[in-house]
MARBAGU-322192 format. One record per residue (C-alpha): residue in one letter; x, y, z. Coordinates in Angstrom, 1 decimal, decimal comma. Layout:
<zanus>
  r       u       v       w
  A       X       Y       Z
...
</zanus>
This chain:
<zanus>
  r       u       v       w
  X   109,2    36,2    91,2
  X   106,6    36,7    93,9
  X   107,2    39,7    96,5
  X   105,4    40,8    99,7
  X   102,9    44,1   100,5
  X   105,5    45,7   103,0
  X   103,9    48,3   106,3
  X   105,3    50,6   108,8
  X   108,3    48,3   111,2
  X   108,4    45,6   108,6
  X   112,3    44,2   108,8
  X   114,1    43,4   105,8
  X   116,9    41,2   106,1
  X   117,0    41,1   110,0
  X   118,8    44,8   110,1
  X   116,4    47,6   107,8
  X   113,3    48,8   109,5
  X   110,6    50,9   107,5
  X   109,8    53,6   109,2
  X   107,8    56,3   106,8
  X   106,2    55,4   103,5
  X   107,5    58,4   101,1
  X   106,0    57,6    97,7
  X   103,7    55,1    96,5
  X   103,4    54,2    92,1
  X   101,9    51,5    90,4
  X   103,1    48,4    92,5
  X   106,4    49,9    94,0
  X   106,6    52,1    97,5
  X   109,8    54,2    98,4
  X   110,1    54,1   101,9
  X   112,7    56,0   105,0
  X   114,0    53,4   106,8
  X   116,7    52,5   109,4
  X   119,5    50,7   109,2
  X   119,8    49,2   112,5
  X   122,7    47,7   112,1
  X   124,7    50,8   111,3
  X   122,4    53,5   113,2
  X   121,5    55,3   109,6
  X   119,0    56,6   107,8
  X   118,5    55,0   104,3
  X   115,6    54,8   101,2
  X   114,3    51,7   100,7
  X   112,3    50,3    97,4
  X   109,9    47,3    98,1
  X   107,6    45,8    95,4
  X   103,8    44,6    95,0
  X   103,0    41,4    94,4
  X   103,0    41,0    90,5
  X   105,2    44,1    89,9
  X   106,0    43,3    86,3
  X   109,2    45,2    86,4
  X   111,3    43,9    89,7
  X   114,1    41,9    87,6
  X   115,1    45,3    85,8
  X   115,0    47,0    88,6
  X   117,0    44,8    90,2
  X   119,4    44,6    87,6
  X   119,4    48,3    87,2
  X   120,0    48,9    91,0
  X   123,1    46,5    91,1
  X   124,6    48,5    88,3
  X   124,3    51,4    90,1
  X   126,1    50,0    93,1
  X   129,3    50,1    91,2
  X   129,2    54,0    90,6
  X   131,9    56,0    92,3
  X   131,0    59,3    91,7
  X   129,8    61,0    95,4
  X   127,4    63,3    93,7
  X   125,3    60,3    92,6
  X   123,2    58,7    95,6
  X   124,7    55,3    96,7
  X   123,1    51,8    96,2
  X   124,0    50,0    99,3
  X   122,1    46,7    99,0
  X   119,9    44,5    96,7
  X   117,6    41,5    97,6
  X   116,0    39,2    95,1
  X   115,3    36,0    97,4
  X   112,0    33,8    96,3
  X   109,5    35,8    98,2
  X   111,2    39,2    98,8
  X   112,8    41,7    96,8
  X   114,0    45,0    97,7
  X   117,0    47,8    97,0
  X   118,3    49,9    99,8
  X   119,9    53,3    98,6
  X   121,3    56,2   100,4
  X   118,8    58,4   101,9
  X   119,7    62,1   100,8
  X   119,0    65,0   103,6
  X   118,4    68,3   102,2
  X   116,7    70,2    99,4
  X   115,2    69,4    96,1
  X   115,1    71,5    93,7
  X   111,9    71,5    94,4
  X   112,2    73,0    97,6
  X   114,5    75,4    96,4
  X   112,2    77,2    94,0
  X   109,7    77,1    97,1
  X   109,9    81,0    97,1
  X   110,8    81,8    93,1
  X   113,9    81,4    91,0
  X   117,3    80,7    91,9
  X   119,9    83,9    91,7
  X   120,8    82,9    88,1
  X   125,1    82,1    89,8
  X   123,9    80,0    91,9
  X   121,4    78,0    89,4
  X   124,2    77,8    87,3
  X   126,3    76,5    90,3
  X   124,1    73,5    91,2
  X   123,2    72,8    87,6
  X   127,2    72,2    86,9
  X   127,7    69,8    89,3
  X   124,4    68,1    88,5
  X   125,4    67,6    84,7
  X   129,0    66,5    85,6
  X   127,8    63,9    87,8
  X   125,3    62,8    85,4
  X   128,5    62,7    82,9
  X   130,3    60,3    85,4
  X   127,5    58,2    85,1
  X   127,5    58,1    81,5
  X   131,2    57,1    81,3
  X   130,5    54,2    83,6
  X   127,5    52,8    80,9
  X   124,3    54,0    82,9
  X   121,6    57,4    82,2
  X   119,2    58,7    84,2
  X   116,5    59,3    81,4
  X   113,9    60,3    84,0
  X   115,1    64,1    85,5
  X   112,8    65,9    87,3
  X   112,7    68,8    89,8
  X   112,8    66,2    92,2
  X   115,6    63,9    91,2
  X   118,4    67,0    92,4
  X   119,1    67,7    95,9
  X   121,8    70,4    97,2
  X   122,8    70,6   100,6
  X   125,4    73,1   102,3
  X   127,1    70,5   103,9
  X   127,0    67,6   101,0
  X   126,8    69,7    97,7
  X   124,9    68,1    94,8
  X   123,2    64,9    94,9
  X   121,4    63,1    92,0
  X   118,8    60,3    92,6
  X   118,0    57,6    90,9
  X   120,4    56,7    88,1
  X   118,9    53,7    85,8
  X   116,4    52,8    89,0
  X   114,1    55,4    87,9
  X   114,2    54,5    84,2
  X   113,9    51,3    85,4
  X   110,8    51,4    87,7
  X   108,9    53,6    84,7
  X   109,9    51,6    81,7
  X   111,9    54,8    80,2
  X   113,9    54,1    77,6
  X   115,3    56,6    74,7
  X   117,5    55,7    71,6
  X   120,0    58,4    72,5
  X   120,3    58,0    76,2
  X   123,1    60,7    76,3
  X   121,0    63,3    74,5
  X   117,7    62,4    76,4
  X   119,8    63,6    79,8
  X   121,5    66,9    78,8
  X   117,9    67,6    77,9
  X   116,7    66,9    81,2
  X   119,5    68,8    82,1
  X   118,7    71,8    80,3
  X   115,2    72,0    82,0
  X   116,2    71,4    85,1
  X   118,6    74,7    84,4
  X   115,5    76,4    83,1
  X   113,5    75,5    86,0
  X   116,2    77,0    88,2
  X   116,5    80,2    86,4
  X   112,7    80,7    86,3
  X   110,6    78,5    88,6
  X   108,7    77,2    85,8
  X   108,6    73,6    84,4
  X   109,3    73,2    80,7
  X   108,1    70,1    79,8
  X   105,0    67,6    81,0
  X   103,0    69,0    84,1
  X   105,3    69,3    87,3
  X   102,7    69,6    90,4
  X   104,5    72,1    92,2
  X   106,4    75,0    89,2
  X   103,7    76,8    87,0
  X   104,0    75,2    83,4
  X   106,0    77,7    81,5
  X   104,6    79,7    79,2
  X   104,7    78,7    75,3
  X   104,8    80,7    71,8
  X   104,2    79,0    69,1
  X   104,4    75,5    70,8
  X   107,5    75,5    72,4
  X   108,6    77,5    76,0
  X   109,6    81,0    75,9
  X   113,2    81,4    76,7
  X   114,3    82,1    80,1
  X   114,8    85,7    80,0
  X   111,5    85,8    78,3
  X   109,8    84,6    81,6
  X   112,4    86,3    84,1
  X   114,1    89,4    83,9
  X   117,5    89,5    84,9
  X   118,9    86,4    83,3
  X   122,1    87,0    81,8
  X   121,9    85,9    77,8
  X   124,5    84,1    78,1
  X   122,7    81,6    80,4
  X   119,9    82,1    78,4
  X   121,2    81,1    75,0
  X   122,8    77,4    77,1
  X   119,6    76,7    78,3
  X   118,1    76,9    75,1
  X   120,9    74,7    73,1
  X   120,4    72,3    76,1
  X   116,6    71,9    76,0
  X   116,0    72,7    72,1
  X   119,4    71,6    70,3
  X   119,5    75,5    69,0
  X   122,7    76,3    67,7
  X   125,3    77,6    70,0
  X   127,4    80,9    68,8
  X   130,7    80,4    69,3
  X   131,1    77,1    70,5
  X   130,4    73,4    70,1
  X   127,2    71,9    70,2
  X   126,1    71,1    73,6
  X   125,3    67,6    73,1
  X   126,4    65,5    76,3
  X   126,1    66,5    80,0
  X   130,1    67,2    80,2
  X   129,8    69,8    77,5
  X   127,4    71,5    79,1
  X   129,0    71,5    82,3
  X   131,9    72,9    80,8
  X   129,6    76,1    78,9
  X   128,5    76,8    82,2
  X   131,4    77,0    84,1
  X   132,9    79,6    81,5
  X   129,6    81,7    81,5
  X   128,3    81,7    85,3
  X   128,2    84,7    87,5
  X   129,4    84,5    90,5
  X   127,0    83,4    93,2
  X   125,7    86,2    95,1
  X   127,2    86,5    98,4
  X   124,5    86,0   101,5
  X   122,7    89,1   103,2
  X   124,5    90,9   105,9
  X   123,8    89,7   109,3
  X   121,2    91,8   111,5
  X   122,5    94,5   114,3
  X   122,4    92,8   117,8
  X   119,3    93,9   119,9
  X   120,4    96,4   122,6
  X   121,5    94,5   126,1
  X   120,1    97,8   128,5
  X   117,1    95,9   128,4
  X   112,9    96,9   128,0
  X   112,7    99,0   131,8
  X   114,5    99,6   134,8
  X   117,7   101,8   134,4
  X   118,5   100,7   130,9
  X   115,6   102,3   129,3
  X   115,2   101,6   126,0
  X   117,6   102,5   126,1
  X   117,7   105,6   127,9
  X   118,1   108,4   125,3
  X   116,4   106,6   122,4
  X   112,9   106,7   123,8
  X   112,0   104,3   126,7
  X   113,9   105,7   129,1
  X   113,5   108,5   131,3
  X   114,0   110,9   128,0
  X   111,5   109,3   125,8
  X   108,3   107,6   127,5
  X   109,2   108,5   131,4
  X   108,3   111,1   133,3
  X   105,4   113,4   131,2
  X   105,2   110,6   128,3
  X   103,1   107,6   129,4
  X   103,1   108,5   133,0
  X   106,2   108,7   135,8
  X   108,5   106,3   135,9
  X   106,9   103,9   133,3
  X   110,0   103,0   131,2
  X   111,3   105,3   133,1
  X   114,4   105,2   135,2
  X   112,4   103,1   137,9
  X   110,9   100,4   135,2
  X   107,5   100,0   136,5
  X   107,2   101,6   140,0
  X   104,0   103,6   138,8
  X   102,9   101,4   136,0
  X   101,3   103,3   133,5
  X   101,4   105,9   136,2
  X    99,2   109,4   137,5
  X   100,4   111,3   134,4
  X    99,8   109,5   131,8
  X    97,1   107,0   132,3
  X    95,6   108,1   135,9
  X    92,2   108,2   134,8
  X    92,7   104,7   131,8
  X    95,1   102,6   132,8
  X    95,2   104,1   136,1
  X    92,6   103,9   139,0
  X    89,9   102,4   136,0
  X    92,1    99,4   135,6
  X    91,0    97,0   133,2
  X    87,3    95,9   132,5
  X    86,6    92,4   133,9
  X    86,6    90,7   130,7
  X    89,8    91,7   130,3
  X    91,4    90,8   134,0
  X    90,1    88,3   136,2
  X    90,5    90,3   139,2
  X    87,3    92,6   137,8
  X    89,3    95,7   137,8
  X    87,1    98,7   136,2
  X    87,3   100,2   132,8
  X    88,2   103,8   131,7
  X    85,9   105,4   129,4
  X    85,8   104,4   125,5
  X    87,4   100,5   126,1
  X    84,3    98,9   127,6
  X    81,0    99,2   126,4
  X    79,5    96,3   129,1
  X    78,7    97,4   132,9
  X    81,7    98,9   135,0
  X    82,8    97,5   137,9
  X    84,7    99,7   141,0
  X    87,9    96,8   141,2
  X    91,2    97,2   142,8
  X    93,6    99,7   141,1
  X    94,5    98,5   137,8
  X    97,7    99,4   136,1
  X    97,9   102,5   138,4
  X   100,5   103,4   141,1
  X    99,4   100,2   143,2
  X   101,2    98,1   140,9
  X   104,5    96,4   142,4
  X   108,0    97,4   141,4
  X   109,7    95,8   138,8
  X   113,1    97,0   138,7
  X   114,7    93,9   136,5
  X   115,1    94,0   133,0
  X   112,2    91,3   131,7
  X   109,2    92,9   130,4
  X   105,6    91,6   130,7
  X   104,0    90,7   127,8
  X   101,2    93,3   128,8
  X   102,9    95,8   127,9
  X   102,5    96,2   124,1
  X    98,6    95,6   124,6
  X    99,5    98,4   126,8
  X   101,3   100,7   124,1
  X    98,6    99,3   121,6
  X    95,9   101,2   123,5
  X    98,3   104,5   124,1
  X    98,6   103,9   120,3
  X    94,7   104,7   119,4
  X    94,4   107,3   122,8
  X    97,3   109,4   120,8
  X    95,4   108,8   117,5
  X    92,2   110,2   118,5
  X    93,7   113,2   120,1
  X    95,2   113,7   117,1
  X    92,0   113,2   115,2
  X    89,9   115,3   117,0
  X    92,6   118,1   116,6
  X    93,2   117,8   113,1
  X    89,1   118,0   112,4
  X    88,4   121,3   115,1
  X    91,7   122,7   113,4
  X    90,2   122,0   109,9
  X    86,2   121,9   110,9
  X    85,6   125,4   112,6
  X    85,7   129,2   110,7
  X    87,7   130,9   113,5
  X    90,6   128,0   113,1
  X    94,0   130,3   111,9
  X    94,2   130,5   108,2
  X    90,8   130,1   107,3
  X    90,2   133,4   105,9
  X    88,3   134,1   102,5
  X    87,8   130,2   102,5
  X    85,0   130,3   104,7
  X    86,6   128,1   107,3
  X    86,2   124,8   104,8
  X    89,0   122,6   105,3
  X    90,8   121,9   101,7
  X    90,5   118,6   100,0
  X    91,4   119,4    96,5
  X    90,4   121,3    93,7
  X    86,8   122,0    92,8
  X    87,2   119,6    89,6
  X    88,2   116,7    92,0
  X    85,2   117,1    93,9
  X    83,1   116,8    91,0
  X    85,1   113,8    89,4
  X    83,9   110,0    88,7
  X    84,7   106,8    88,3
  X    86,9   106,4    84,4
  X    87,1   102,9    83,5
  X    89,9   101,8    81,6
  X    89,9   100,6    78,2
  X    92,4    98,2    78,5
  X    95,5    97,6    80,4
  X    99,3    96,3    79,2
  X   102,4    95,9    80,5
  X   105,0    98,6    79,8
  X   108,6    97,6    79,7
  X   109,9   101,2    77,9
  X   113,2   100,1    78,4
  X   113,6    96,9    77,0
  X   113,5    96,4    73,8
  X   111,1    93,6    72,1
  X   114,0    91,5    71,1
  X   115,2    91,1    74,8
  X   111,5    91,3    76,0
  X   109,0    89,7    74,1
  X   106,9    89,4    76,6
  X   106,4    93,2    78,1
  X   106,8    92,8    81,8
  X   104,3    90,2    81,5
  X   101,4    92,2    79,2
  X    99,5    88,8    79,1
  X    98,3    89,3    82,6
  X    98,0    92,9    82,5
  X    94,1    92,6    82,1
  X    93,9    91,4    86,0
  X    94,8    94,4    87,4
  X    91,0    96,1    86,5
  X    89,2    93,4    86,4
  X    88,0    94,6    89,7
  X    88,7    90,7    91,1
  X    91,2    91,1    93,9
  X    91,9    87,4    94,0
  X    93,8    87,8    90,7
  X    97,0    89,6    90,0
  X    99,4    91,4    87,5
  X   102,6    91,0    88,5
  X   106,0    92,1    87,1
  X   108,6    90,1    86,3
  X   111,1    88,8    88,7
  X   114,5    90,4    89,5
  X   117,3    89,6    90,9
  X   119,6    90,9    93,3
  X   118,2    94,1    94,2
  X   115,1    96,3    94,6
  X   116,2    98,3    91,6
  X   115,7    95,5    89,1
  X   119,2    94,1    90,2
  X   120,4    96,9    88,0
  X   119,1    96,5    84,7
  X   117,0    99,1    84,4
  X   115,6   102,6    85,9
  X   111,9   101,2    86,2
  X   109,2    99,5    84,3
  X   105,5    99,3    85,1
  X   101,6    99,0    83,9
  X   100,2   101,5    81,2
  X    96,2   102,0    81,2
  X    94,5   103,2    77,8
  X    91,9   105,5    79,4
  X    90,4   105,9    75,5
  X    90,4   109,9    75,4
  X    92,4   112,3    77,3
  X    91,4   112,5    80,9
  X    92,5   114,9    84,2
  X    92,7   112,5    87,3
  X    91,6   113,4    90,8
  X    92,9   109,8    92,8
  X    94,0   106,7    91,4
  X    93,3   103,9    94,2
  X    95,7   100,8    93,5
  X    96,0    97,7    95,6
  X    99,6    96,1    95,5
  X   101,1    93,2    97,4
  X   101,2    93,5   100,8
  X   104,9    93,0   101,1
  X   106,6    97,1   101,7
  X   109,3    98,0    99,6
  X   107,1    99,5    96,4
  X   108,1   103,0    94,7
  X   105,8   103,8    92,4
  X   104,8   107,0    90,5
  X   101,5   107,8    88,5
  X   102,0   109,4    85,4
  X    99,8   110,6    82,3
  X   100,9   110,8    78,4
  X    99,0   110,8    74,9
  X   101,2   108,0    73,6
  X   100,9   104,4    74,4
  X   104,0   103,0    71,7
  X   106,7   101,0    73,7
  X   110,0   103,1    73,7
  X   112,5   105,5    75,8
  X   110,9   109,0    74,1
  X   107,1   107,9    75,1
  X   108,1   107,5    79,1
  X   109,9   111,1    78,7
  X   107,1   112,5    77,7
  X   105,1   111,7    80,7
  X   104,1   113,9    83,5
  X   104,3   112,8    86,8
  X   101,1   113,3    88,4
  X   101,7   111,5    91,8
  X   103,7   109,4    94,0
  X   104,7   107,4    96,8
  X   107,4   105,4    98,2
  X   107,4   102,1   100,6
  X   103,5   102,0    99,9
  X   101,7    98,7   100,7
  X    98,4    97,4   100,4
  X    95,1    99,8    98,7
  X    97,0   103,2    98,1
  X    95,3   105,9    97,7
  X    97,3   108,9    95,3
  X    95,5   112,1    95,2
  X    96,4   114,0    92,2
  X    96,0   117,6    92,1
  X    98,0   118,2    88,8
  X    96,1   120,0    86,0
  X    97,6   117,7    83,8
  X    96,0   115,2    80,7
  X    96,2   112,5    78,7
  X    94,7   109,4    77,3
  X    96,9   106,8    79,0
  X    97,7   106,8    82,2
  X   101,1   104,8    84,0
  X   101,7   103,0    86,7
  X   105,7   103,0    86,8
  X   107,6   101,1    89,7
  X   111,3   102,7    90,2
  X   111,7   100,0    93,2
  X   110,3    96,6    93,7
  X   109,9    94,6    96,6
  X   111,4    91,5    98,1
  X   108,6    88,8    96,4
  X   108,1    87,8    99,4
  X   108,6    88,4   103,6
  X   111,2    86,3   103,7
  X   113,2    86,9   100,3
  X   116,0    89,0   100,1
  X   116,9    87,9    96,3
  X   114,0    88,1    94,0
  X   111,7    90,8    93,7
  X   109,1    91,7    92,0
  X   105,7    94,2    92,0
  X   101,9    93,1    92,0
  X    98,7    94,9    91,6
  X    95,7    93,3    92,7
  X    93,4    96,2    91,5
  X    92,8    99,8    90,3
  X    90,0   102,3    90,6
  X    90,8   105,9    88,5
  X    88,6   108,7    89,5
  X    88,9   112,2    87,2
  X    87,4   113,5    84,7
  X    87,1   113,4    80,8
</zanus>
């Protein structure tokens, strides 16, 4: 059969028009088309000349038409004319599973969820004589509006040449890594371009729970009688898609339920009367009248601007320096290093009125500068209060400011022997791993492109409530007293951490109780600086997180901690 090399607005059969060319692999091109005869989206398959694999395709596709089942996606149409040949399918909206592990695991109810639906619709399949044989990360889409969808049913087999002598078997294992996938964000099996290859012991991938914390065992111990054939406790061998659907459903959390919806913004508006509202800062009780100058934010919005009290002599009669407005207003003293110019007024009392409740985007630039004005005041007073021997309490001291004890002072830089992770409160049984000891080592390595990290959690900041902490032990190699310990985590907020120093570095409950907390800190981001002025030693010193946050900006499910770097200063 001869076939044609198809491009962008090509019509097939006088009705589909291909639009965007998804995926192109050895001789056959996926593409989004339109069905202009219906006014839908669909997926199209055209061929390359000499595609050596178009009458199973073919064959494969109009078997798939006959399936009932609405999770599987539909085969609308086939072609096999002399010098064409093509299949349009149903074009899927929605994620991938792909896309869904975009940001890290699935909340281990809803993996479980998906992954149900997935293997009973791959069981419908089954009953009607077909089998995927080819499941990837790709091949599952969920939508909130459709549920489950699985693409691809004997097509994909077909287009690859897969083939497997148990086809039923073959797909509850393709099952079982999808679910692994889902409860870790790690592939299990050949490279998968966009999940990290999951980590292996002994040739095979360590179980789920291994690789993320928080997965019930339960889930655990399915995923690994789907993917492995271990033996099940307590129940049949899981040994066809149905079955597995059915373990599921009787082991699954609950899904969790979504994150509150944010407050509403206040409706009193930025300025004018409202404030910001009135008694909360902006307003005539907060940055009015004696804050940043009368009547900015105060009662009368911006009737002075940044007004004669507060910025008469910055934001006032000095306006802005040219570069900054083009109607060359001047510059106060300290935000313009180029020549001054005289200018109209700048944000002083000539500025209009502006009694509505909009606010100009000036503004924060505005409250930016009154930021670093109020810091240097502060500055300056904190070093005459702390620089000069007549400042109050200076007494015997000589008038030195205090900045530790006099062995901090003299301490240097200790390097660290080696680092490991330091899960106290898990056994080994349940974590093999040890909150990821294999990548303690990049925490002083002194590279701040690489990372340790802990493992994931789920559910909440306090290890979705399997635990009281875990963290990062450093053998120091003799007993040391620490002045600072400089650590750089994530930039994410949401980190509690404390430091603490012991003489033991054995995994278990009794060696974290017989730690001394040395410093801490709570919501740090970023290099953190902890100065320790404890008396305190020992040869190993901890790291130990007692709240993690989100893993990223925009996660509210999975959390977990990261440090980039760590310099220890103290002495030996």
């Amino acid at each position: 059969m001869s076939t044609f090399i198809s491009e962008p607005g090509t019509r097939l059969g006088g009705r589909y028009r291909l639009e965007d060319r998804i995926r192109d692999s050895g001789g056959w091109t996926a593409w989004k088309a339109i069905d202009e005869t219906l006014a839908r989206p669909v997926a199209v398959l055209t061929f390359a000349p000499g595609f050596p694999r178009i009458q199973e395709v073919v064959t494969a596709a109009r078997a798939a038409s006959r399936l009932t089942d609405a999770r599987l996606a539909q085969v609308f149409d086939v072609e096999e004319t002399w010098d064409q040949a093509y299949v349009v399918m149903e074009w899927v909206s929605g994620d991938s599973l792909d896309d869904l592990l975009a940001e890290g695991p699935l909340e281990p109810g809803r993996g479980a969820e998906i992954l149900i639906e997935g293997a009973a619709a791959i069981s419908s399949a089954h009953a009607a004589g077909l089998a995927h044989l080819c499941l990837t990360p790709g091949s599952l889409r969920w939508s909130q509006s459709g549920g489950v969808k699985i693409t691809g049913i004997a097509i994909d087999a077909a287009l690859t040449g897969a083939t497997a002598d148990d086809p039923v078997e073959a797909d509850t294992r393709g099952l079982g890594q999808l679910l692994y996938a889902a409860l870790t964000a790690h592939w299990p099996g050949p490279d998968w371009p966009s999940l990290a290859a999951a980590p292996e012991a002994d040739g095979r991938p360590l179980s789920p729970r291994q690789v993320c914390a928080g997965v019930p065992a339960a889930l655990d111990e399915i995923t690994c009688e789907a993917m492995f054939g271990d033996p099940r406790r307590g129940g049949p061998p899981l040994s066809a898609p149905g079955l597995l659907a059915e373990a599921l459903a009787e082991v699954a959390p609950p899904p969790m339920a979504p994150p509150p919806a944010p407050p509403p913004m206040p409706t009193t508006g930025y300025d004018g009367t409202g404030g910001f509202p009135t008694a909360a800062g902006h307003g005539s009780g907060g940055y009015g009248t004696g804050g940043y100058g009368t009547g900015a934010y105060g009662m009368g919005g911006y009737d002075a601007g940044y007004g004669t009290a507060g910025f008469d002599s910055g934001y006032g009669s000095g306006g802005y320096p040219q570069a900054w407005r083009p109607d060359g207003g001047g510059s106060p003293a300290g935000y313009w290093d180029g020549p001054r110019q005289p200018g109209p007024p700048g944000w002083g009392p000539g500025m209009p009125r502006r009694p509505g409740p909009g606010r100009p985007k000036t503004t924060w630039a505005a409250l930016g500068v009154v930021g670093l004005v109020v810091i240097a005041v502060v500055a300056l007073a904190v070093r005459s209060l702390g620089g000069h021997g007549g400042s109050p309490g200076a007494g015997a001291s000589g008038g030195s400011s205090h900045s530790g004890s006099p062995s901090n002072a003299a301490a240097g830089t200790l390097t660290p022997v080696s680092a490991h992770g330091f899960d106290a409160l898990s056994s080994p049984s349940d974590d093999p791993g040890n909150e990821n000891d294999n990548m303690a080592a990049k925490a002083i390595d002194g590279n701040l492109k690489t990372a340790w990290q802990t493992q994931y959690y789920l559910g909440s900041p306090e290890f979705g409530g399997t635990k009281s902490g875990t963290g990062l032990i450093l053998d120091m190699g003799s007993a040391v007293r620490l002045s600072s310990v400089q650590v750089t985590f994530g930039n994410v907020p949401g980190t509690n951490v404390r430091i603490e120093l012991g003489n033991s570095g054995t995994r278990a409950p009794g060696t974290l109780q017989s730690f001394t907390t040395v410093a801490s800190a709570d919501d740090v981001t970023g290099t953190h600086t902890f100065q320790v002025s404890s008396s305190a030693t020992g040869q190993y010193m901890l790291i130990w997180f007692t709240k993690l946050p989100p893993r990223s900006a925009s996660s509210h499910s999975q959390y977990q901690g990261d440090i980039f770097n760590i310099v220890v200063h103290g002495s030996k």
